[in-house]
N, CA and C atoms as an extended XYZ file, in Angstrom:
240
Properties=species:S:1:pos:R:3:atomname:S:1:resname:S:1:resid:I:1 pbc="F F F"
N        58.634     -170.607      -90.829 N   UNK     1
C        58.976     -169.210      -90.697 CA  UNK     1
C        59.587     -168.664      -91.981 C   UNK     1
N        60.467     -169.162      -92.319 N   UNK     2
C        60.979     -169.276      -93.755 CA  UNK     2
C        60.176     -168.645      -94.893 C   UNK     2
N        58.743     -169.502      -94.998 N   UNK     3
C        57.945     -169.249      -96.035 CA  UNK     3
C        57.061     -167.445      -95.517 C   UNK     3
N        57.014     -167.197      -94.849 N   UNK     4
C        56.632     -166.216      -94.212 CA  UNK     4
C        57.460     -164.781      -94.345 C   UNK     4
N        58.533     -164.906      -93.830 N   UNK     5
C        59.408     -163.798      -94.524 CA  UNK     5
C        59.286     -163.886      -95.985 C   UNK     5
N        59.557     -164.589      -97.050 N   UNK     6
C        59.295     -164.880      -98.090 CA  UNK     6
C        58.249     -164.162      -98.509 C   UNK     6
N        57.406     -164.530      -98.356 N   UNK     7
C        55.810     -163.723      -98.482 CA  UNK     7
C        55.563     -162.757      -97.661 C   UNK     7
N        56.288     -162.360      -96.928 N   UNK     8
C        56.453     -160.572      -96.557 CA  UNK     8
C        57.211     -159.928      -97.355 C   UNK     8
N        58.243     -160.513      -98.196 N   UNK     9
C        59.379     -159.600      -99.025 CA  UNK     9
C        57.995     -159.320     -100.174 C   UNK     9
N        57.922     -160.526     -100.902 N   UNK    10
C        56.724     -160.067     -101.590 CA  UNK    10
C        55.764     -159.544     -102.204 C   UNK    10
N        55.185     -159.174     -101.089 N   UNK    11
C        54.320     -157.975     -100.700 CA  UNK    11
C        54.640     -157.128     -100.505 C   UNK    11
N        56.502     -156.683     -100.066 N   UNK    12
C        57.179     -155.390     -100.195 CA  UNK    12
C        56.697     -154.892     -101.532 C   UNK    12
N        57.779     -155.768     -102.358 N   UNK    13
C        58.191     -155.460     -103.469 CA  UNK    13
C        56.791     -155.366     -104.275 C   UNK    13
N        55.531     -156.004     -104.272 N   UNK    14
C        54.842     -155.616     -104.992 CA  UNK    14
C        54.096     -154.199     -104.419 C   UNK    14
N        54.024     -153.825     -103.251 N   UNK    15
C        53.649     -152.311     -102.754 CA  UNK    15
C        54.686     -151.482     -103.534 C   UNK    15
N        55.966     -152.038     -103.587 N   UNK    16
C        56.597     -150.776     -103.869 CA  UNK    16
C        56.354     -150.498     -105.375 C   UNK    16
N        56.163     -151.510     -106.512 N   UNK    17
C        56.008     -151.570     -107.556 CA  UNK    17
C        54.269     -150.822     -108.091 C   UNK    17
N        53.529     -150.740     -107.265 N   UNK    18
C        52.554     -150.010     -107.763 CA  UNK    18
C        51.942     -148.846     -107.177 C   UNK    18
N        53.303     -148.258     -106.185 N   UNK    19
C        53.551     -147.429     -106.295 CA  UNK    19
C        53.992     -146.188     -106.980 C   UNK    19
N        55.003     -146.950     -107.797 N   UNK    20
C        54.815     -145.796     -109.029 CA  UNK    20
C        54.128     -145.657     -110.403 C   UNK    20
N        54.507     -144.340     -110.701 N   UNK    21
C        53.807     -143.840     -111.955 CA  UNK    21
C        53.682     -144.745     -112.714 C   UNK    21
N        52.355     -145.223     -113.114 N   UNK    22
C        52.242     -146.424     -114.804 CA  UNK    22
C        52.844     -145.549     -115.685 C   UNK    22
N        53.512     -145.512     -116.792 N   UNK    23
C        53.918     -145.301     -118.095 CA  UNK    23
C        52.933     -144.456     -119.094 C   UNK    23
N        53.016     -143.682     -119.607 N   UNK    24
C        51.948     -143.707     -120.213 CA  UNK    24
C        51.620     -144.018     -121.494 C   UNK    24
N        50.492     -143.868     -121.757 N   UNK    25
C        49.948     -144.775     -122.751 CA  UNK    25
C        50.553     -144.461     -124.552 C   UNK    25
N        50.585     -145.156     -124.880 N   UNK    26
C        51.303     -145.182     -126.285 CA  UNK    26
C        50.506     -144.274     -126.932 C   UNK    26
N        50.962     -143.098     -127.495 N   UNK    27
C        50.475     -142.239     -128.469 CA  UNK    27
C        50.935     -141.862     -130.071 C   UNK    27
N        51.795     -142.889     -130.154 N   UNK    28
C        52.286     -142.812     -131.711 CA  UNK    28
C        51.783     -144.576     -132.046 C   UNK    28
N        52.206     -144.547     -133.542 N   UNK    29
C        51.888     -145.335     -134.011 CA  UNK    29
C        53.142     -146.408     -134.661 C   UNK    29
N        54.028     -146.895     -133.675 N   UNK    30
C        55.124     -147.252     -134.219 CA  UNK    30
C        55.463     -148.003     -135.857 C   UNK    30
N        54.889     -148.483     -136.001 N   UNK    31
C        55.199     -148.504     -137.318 CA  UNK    31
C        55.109     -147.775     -138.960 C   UNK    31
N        54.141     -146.684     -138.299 N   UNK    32
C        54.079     -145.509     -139.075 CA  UNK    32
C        55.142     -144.876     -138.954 C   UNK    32
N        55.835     -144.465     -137.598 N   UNK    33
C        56.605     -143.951     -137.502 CA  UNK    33
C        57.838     -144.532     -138.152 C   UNK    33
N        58.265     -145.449     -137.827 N   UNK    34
C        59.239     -146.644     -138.569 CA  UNK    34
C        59.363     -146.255     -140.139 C   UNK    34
N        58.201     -146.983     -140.910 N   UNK    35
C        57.892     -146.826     -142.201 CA  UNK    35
C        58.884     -145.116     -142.606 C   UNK    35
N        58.215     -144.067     -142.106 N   UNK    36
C        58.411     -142.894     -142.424 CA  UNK    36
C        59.891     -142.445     -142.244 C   UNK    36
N        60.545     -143.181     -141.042 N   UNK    37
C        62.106     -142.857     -141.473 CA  UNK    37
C        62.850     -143.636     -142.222 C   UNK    37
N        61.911     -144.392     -142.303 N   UNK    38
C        62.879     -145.581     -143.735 CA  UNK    38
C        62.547     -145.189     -145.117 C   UNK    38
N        61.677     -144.237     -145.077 N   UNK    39
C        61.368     -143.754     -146.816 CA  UNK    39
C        61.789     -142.842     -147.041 C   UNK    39
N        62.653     -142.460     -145.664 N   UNK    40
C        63.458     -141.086     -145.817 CA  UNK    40
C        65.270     -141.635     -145.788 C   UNK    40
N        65.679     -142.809     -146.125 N   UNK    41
C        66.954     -143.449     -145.982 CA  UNK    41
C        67.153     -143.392     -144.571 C   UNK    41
N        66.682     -143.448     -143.465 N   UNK    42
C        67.467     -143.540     -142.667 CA  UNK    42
C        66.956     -144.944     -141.754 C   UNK    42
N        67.343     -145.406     -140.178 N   UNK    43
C        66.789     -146.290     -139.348 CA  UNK    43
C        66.614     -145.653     -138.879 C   UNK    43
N        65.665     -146.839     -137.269 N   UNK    44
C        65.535     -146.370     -136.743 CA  UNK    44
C        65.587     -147.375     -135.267 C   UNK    44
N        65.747     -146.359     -134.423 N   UNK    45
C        66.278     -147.122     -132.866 CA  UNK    45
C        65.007     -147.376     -132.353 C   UNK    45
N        65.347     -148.935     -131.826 N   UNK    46
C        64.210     -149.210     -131.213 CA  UNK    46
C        63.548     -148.469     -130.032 C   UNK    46
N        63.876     -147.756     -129.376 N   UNK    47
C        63.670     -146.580     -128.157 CA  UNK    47
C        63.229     -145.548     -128.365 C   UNK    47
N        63.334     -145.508     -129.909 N   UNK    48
C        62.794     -143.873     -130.851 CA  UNK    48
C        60.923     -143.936     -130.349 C   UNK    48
N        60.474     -144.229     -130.542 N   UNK    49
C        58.942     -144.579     -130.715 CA  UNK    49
C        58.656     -144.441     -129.323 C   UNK    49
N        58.993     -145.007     -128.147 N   UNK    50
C        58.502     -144.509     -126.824 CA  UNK    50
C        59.302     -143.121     -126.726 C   UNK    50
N        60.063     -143.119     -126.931 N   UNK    51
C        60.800     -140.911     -126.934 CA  UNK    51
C        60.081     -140.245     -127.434 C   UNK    51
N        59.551     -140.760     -128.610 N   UNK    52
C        58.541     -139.841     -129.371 CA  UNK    52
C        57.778     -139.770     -128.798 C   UNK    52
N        57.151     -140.729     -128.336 N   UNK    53
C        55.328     -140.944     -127.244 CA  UNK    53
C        55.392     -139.858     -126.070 C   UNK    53
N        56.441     -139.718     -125.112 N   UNK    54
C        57.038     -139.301     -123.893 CA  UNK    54
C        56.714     -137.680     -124.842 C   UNK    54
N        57.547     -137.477     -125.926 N   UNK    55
C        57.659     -136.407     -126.007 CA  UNK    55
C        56.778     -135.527     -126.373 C   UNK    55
N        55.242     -136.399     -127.245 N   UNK    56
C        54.188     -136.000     -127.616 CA  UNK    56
C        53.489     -135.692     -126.112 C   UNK    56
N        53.672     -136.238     -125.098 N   UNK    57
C        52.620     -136.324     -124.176 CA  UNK    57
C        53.346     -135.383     -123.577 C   UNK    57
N        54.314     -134.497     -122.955 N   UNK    58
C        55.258     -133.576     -122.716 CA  UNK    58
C        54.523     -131.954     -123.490 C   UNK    58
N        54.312     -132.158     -124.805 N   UNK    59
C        53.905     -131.103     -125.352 CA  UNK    59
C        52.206     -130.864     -125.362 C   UNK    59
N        51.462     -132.417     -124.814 N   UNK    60
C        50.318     -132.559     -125.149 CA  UNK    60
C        49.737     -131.546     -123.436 C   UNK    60
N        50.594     -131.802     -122.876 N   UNK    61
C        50.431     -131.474     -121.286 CA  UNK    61
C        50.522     -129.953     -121.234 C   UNK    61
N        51.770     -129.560     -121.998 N   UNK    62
C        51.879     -127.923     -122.217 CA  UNK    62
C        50.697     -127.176     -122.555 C   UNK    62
N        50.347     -127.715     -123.957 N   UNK    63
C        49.223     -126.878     -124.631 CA  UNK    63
C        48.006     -127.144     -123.670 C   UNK    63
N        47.589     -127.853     -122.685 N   UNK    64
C        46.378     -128.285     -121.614 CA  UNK    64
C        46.458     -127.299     -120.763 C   UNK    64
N        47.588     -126.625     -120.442 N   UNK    65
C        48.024     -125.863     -119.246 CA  UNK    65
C        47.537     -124.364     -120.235 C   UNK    65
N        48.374     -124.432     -121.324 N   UNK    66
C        47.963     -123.032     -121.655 CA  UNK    66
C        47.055     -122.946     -122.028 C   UNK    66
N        45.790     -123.839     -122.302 N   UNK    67
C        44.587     -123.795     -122.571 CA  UNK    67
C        43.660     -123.600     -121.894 C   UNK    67
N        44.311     -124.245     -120.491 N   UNK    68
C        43.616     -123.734     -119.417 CA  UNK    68
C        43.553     -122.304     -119.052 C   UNK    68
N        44.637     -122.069     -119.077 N   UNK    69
C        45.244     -120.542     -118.037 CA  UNK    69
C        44.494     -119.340     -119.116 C   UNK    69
N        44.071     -120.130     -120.284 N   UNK    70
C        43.172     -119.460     -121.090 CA  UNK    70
C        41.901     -119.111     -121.016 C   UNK    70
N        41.355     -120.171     -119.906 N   UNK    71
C        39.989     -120.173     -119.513 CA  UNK    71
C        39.616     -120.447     -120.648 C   UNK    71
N        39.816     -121.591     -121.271 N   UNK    72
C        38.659     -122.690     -122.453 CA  UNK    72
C        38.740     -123.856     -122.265 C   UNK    72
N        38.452     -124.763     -122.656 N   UNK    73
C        38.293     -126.162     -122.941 CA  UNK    73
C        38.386     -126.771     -123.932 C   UNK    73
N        38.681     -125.968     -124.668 N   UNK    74
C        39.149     -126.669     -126.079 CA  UNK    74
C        40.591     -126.176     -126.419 C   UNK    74
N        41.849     -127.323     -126.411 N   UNK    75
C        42.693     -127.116     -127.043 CA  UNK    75
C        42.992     -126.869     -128.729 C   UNK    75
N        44.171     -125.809     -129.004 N   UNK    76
C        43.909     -125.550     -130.495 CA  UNK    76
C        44.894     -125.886     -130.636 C   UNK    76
N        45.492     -125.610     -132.319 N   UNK    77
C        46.656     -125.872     -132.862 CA  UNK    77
C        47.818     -124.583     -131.960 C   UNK    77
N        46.785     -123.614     -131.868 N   UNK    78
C        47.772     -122.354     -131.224 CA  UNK    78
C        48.431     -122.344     -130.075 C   UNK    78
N        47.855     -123.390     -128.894 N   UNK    79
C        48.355     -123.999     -127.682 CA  UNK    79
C        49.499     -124.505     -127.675 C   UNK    79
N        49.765     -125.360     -129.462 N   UNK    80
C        51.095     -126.161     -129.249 CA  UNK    80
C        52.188     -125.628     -129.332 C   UNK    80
C-alpha cells in the first residue's frame, strides 16, 4: 500500500508541474549581452539575461497587439 500512495503523490506533483506556463524561450543572446556590459566597465548579474528575455518578449507581445488592432500582419519598428 505504501508503494501506491507513493506513486499517487507522484503523479500529483507531476500533473501539477505541467500544468503551468513553460518559460519562455530565450530571446537574447547571453553572452553578447555579457560581453557588451563589460566593454562598457560595468558587470553583470547573472538574472540580467533572463529579465532581459522576459522583457523583450513583454514588448514583443505589445507591438503584436498593436499590430493587430491595426489590421496587418506585419509588425514594424513603429509598433515598438
Amino acid at each position: 500500500m505504501a508503494a501506491r500512495k507513493k506513486s499517487k503523490k507522484k503523479a500529483k506533483a507531476r500533473a501539477k508541474t505541467s500544468r503551468r506556463k513553460p518559460p519562455h524561450e530565450m530571446l537574447c543572446v547571453g553572452s553578447k549581452v555579457k560581453a557588451y556590459i563589460k566593454a562598457n566597465g560595468m558587470k553583470c548579474s547573472g538574472d540580467l539575461v533572463q529579465a532581459l528575455s522576459e522583457e523583450m518578449h513583454s514588448t514583443l507581445d505589445a507591438a503584436i497587439q498593436r499590430c493587430g488592432g491595426n489590421k496587418r500582419a506585419t509588425v514594424r519598428p513603429v509598433d515598438l
